[in-house]
C-alpha positions as CSV (number, residue, x, y, z in Angstrom):
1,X,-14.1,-52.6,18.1
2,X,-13.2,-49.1,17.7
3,X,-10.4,-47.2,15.4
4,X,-8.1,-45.3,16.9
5,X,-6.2,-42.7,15.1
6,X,-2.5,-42.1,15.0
7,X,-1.4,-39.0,16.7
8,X,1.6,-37.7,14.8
9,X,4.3,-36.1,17.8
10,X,4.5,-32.3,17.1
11,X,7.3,-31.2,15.1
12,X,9.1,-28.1,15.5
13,X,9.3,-25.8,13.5
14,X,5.9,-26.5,12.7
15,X,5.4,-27.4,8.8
16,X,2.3,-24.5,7.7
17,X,1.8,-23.6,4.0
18,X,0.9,-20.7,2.7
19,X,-2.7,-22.0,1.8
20,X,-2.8,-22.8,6.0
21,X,-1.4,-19.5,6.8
22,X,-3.9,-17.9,4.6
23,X,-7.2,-19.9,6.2
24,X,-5.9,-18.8,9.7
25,X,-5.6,-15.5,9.0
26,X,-8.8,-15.7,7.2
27,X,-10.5,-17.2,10.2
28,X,-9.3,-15.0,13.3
29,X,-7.9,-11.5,11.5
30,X,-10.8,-10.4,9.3
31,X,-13.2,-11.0,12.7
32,X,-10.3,-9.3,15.0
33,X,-10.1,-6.3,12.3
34,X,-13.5,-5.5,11.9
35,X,-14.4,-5.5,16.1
36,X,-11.2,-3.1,16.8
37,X,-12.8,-1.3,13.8
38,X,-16.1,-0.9,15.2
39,X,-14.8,-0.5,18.7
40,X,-12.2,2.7,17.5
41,X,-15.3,4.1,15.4
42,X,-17.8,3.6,18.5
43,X,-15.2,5.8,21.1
44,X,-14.3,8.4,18.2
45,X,-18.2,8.9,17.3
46,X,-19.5,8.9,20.6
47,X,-16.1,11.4,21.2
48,X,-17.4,13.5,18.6
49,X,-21.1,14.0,19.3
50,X,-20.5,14.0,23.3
51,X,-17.3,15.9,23.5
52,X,-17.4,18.0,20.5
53,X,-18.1,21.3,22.3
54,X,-14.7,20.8,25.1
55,X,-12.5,19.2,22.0
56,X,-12.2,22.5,20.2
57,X,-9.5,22.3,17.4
58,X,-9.0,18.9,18.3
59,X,-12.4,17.7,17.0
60,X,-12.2,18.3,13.1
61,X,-8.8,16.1,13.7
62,X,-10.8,13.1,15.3
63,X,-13.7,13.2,12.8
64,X,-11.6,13.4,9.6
65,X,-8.6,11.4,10.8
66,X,-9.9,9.4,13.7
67,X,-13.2,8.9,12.6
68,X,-13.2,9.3,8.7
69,X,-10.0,7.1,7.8
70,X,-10.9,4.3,10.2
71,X,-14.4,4.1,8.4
72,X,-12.7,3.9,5.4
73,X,-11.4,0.9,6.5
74,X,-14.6,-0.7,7.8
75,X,-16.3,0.1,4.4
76,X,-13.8,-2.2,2.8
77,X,-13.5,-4.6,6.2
78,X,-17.2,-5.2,6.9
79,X,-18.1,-7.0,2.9
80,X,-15.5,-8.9,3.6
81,X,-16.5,-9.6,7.2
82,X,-20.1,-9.7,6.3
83,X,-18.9,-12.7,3.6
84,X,-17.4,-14.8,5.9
85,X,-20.1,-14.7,8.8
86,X,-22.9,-16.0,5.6
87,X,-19.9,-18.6,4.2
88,X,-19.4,-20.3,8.1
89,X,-21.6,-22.1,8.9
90,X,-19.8,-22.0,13.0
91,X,-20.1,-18.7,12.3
92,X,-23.7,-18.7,11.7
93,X,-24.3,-20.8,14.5
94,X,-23.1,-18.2,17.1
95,X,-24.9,-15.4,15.7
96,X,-28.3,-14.3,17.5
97,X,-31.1,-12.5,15.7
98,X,-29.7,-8.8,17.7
99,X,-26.4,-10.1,15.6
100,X,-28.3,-9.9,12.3
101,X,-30.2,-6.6,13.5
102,X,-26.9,-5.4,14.0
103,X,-25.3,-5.8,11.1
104,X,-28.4,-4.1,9.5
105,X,-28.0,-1.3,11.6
106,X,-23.9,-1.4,10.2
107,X,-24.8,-1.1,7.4
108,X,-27.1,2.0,7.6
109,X,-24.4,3.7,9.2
110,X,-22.1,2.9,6.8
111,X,-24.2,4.5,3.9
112,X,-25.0,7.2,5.8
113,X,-21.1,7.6,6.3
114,X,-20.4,7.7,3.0
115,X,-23.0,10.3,2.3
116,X,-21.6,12.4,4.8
117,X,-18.0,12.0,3.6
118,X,-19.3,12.6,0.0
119,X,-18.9,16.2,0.3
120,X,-14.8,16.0,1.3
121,X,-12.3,16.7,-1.2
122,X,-11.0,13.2,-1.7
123,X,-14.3,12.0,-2.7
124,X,-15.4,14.9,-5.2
125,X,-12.0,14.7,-6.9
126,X,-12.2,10.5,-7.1
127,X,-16.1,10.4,-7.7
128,X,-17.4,13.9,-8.8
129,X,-21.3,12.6,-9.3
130,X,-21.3,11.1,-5.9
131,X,-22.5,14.5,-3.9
132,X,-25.6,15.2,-6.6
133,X,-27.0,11.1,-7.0
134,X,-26.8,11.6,-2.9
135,X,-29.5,14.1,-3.2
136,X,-31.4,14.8,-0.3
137,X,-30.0,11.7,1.6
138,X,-26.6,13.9,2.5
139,X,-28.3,16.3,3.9
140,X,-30.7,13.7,6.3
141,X,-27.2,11.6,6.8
142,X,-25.7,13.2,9.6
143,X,-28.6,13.1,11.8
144,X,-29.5,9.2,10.6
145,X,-25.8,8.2,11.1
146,X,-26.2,9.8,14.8
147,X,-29.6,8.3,15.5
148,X,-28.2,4.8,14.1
149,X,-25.9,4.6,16.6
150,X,-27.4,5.6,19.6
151,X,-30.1,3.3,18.4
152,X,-27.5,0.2,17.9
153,X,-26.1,1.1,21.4
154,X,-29.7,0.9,22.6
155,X,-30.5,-2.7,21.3
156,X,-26.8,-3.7,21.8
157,X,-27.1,-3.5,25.4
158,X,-30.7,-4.2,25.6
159,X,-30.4,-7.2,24.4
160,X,-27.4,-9.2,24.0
161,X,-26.0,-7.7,21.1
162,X,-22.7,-6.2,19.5
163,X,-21.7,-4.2,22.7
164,X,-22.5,-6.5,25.5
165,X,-20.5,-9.0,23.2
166,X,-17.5,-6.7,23.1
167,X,-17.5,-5.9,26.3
168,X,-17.9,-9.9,27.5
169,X,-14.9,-10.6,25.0
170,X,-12.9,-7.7,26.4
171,X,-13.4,-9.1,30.2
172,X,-12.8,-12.7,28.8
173,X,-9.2,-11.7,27.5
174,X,-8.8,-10.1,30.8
175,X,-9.2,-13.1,32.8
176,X,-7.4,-15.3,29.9
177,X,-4.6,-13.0,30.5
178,X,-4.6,-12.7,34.4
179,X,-4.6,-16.7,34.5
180,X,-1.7,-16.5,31.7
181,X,0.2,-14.2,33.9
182,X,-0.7,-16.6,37.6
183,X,1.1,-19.7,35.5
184,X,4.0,-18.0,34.5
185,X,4.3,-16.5,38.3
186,X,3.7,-20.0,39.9
């Protein structure tokens, strides 16, 4: 004969502890964070490299604010990011090999970032042996960091990788939205 389990009528306001509010934010933020990350450092880099020559005075503004500061924040999101995706196993489930070549390619272009920001005041006043262990790898990192991500584009809608994926998830919030929006009309 089969068990069935007690279902508990919801209560409201909800009781959620701060370990609970911590796993959720765990869960959905750090994934949320790192794709509107990407996706503001994909549109600024591609802004950059294609636009450069009609952006004028604008452009040093979107690569050092735009571009620079958001990478700063996917050099300390992706670890974290990177961290979960190996500790979930649900996580590890969903992810395809173009996932994994991905995050390869992620990491390439965060290296090469950082040897390309190297040379910017902040970073010689915080760490002044960065620019000379660099070498030779600043001056090649402009042109890998560039190649990179023409190359992740490449593979990303090639196959089904990172940009295919954002832009299914970005058409799947759209429809979630539109059906949200027919129920509260009807």
């Amino acid at each position: 004969m089969a068990k069935y389990k007690d279902v508990k009528e919801f209560e409201y306001p909800t009781r959620v502890t701060l370990t609970r509010a911590l796993k959720g934010l765990w869960k959905e933020k750090i994934s949320m964070l790192f794709h509107v990350l990407m996706a503001i450092l994909l549109i600024t880099g591609l802004a950059i490299d294609l636009l450069g020559v009609f952006l004028g005075g604008w452009l040093s503004s979107i690569r050092t604010v735009a571009h620079g500061y958001v990478g700063v924040a996917l050099v300390i999101v992706f670890p974290i990011y990177l961290v979960k995706v190996i500790a979930t196993r649900r996580m590890r489930m969903l992810m395809a090999t173009v996932n994994y070549i991905d995050f390869a390619l992620y990491a390439l272009l965060i290296l090469s970032g950082i040897a390309i920001a190297s040379a910017n005041q902040p970073w010689i006043n915080t760490f002044p042996w960065l620019p000379s262990a660099l070498g030779y790898f600043r001056q090649i990192a402009p042109t890998i960091h560039t190649v990179t991500t023409y190359a992740w584009l490449f593979i990303s809608m090639l196959f089904p990788g990172g940009f295919l994926h954002g832009i299914a998830t970005g058409y799947m919030i759209l429809i979630y939205r539109g059906k949200e929006h027919e129920k509260a009309e009807g």
